[in-house]
C-alpha positions as CSV (number, residue, x, y, z in Angstrom):
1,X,10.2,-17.1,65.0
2,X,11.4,-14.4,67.0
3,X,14.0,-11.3,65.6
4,X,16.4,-13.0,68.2
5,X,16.6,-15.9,66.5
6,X,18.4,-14.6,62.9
7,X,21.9,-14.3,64.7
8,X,22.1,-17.7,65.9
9,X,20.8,-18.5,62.5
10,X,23.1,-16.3,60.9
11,X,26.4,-17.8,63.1
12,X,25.3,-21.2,62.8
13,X,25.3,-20.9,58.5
14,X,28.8,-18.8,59.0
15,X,30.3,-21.7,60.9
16,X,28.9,-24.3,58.5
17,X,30.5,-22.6,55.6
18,X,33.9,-21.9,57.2
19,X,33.9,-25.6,58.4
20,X,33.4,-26.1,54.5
21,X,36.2,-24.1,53.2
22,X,38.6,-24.8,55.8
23,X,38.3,-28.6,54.1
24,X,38.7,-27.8,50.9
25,X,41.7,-25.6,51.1
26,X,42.9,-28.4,53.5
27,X,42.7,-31.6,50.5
28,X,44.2,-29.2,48.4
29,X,47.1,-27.9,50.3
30,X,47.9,-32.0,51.7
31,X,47.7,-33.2,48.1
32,X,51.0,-34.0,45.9
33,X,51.2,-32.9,43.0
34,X,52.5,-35.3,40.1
35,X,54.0,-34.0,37.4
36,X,53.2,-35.4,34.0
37,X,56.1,-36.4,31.4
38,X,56.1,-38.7,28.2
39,X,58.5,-41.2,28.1
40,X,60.3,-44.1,29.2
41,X,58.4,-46.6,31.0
42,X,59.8,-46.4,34.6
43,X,59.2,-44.1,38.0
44,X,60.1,-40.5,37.9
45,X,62.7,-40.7,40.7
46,X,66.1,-42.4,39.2
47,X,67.2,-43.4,42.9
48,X,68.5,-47.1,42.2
49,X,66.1,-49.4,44.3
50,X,63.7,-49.6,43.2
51,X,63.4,-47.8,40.5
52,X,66.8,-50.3,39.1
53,X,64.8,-53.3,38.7
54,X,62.3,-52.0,36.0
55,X,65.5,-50.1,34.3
56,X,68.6,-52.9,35.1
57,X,67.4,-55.6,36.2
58,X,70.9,-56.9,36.5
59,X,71.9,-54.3,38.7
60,X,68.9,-55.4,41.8
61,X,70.6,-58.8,41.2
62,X,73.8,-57.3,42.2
63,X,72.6,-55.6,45.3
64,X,70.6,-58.5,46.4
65,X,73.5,-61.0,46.9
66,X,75.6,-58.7,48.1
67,X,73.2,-58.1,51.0
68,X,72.4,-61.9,51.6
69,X,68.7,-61.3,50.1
70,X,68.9,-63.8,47.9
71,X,66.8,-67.3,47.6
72,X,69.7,-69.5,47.6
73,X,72.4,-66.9,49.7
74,X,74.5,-68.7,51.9
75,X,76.1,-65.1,53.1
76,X,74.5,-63.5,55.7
77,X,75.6,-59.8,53.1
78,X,77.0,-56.6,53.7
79,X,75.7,-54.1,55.8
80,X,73.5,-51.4,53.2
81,X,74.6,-48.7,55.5
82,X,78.2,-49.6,54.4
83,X,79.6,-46.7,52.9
84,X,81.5,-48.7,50.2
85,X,77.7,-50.5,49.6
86,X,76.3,-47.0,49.5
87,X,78.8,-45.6,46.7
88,X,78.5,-48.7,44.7
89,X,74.7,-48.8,44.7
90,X,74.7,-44.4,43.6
91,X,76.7,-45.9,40.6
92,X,73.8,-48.3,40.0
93,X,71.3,-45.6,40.1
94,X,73.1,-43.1,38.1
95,X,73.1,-45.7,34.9
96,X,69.8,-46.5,35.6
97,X,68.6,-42.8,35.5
98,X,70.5,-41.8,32.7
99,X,69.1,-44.7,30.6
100,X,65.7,-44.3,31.4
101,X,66.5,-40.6,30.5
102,X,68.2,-40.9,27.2
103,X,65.5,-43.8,26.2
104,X,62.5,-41.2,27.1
105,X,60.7,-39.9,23.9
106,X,60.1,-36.5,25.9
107,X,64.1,-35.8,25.9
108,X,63.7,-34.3,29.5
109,X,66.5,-34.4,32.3
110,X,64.0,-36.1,34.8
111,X,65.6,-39.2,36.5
112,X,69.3,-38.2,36.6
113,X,68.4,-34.4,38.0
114,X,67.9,-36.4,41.3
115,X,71.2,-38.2,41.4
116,X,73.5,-36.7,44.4
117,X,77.0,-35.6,43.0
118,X,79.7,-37.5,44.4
119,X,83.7,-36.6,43.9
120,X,85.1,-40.2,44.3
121,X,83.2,-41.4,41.0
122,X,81.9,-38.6,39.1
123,X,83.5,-36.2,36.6
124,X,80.4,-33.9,36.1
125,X,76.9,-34.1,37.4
126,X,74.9,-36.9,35.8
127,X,72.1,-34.5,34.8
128,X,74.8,-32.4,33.0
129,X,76.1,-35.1,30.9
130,X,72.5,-36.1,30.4
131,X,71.4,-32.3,29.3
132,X,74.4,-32.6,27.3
133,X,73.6,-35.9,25.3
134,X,70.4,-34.1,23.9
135,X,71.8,-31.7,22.8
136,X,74.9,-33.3,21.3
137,X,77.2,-31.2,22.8
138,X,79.2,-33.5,24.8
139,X,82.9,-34.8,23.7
140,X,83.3,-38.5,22.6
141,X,86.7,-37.6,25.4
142,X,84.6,-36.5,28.0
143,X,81.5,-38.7,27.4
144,X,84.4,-42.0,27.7
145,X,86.2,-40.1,30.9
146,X,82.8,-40.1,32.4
147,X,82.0,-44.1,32.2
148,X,85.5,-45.4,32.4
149,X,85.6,-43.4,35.8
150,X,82.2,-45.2,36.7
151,X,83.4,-48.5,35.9
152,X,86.8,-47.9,37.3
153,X,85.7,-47.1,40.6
154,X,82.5,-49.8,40.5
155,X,85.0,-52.5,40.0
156,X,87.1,-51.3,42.9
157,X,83.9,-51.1,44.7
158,X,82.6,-54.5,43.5
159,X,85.6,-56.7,44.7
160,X,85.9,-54.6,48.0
161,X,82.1,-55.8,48.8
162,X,82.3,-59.4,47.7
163,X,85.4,-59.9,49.7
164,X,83.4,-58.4,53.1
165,X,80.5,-60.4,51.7
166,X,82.3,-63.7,51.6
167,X,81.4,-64.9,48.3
168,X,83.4,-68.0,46.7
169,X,85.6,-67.0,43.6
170,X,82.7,-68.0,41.0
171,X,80.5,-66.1,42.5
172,X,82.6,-63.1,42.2
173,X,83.1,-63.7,38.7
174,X,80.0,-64.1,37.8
175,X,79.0,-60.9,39.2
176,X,82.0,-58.7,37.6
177,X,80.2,-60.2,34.5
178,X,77.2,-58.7,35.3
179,X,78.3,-55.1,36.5
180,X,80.6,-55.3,33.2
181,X,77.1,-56.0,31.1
182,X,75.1,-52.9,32.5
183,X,77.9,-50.9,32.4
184,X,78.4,-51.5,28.9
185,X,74.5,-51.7,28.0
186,X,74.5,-48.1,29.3
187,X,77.9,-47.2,27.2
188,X,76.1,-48.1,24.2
189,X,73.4,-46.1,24.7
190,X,74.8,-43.6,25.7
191,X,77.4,-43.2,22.3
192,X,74.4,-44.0,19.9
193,X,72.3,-41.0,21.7
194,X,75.2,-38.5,22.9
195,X,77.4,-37.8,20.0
196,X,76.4,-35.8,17.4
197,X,79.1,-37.5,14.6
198,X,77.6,-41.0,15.3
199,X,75.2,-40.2,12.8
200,X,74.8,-44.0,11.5
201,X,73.8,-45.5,14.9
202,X,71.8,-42.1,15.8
203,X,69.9,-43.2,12.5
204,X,69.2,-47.1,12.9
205,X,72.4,-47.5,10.7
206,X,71.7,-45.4,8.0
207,X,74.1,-43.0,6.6
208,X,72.3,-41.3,3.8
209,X,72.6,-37.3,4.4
210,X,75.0,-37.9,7.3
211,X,78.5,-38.6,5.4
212,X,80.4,-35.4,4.8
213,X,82.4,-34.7,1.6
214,X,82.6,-32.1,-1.5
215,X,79.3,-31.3,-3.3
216,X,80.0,-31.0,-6.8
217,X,76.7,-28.9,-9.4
218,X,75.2,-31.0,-12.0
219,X,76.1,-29.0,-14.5
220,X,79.9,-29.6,-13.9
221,X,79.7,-33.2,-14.4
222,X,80.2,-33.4,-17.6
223,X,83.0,-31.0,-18.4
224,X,86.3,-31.6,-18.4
225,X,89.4,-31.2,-15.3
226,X,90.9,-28.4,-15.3
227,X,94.8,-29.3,-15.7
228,X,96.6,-26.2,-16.3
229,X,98.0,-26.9,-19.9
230,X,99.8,-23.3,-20.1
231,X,103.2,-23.4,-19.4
232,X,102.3,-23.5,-15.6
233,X,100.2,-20.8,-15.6
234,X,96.4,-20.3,-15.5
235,X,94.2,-19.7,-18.2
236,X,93.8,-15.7,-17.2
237,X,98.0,-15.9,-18.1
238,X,98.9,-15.4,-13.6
239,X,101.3,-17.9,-12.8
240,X,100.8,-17.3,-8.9
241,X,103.4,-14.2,-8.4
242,X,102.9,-11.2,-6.6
């Protein structure tokens, strides 16, 4: 083997080992990286569908009639680009999120952080109520403002798509029924986990330690009141003038 021959050599095992690098750095760069959290069973994402059937069930039956998916639908549905079908289905997601949020054993504001802020049903940012619930900060006022606004404007919402969806007057009734049981699933939750004086339901009904009154020494128990036996004043002889 001729001296010539080490260059070519010498490229050839360059080239290899860029081709190898180039690879690697490639797979890493085009990889996503998942982060890992503890807690509720559900996707990370709290985007309604379909992250709302594993968290409300109820609420993918909702949005499946009104869009003529369902088995026995004789409505051909709303459009889902409808803004009103939009609006209504953000409200789905956001109690979704925040109850896969406030049932997660990590306590992290993971779901609802995604949920887009929108002025015709929201008071504050989901994910601020949510940061808010853990760390019992929120007012019982505020909390209720919150989901009576949700439900206010779902119900508006509600009517407005089941008329443009043409469903026959049981049908709508059955499905107020519905958006009033996740709505009021989520309320519950949401009180039991948010407030910091609902210390019975916080505690699986137990209110040992969490009932507020005067603390009274041991040693005290057993003497007698005090009832200010002399002539109205007290036993030093002050009778309360300056």
């Amino acid at each position: 083997m001729g001296a010539s021959d080490y260059p070519i050599q010498l490229i050839f095992t360059i080239v290899i080992i860029a081709l190898i690098v180039y690879y690697i750095v490639k797979m890493m760069s085009t990889t996503p990286l998942f982060p890992f959290y503890e807690g509720f069973a559900g996707v990370t994402r709290g985007s309604g569908e379909p992250d709302s059937p594993r968290i409300l069930p109820e609420a993918s039956e909702l949005l499946d009639v009104l869009a003529g998916r369902g088995i026995n639908s004789m409505s051909p549905g709303v459009s889902e680009a409808s803004p009103d079908y939009m609006e209504f289905q953000l409200i789905l997601s956001k109690l979704a999120a925040l109850k896969q949020d406030l049932l997660g054993v990590a306590s992290v504001v993971n779901a609802t952080r995604y949920q887009a802020f929108e002025t015709a049903h929201d008071r504050i940012n989901v994910a601020e109520v949510c940061g808010m619930c853990f760390t019992h900060s929120i007012p019982s006022r505020d909390l209720d403002i919150v989901f009576i606004t949700w439900r206010d404007r779902g119900r508006v919402l509600l009517r407005k798509l089941c008329t443009e969806a043409n469903l026959t007057e049981e049908q709508v009734v059955s499905m107020e029924k519905k958006f009033a049981a996740i709505w009021s699933d989520v309320y519950d939750i949401a009180r039991s986990r948010c407030l910091a004086t609902n210390f019975s339901i916080q505690h699986g009904g137990e209110t040992k330690g969490g009932d507020v009154g005067a603390y009274e020494p041991t040693h005290l128990k057993d003497m007698r009141s005090y009832d200010y036996k002399y002539g109205g004043m007290s036993a030093s002889g002050w009778n309360g003038a300056v």
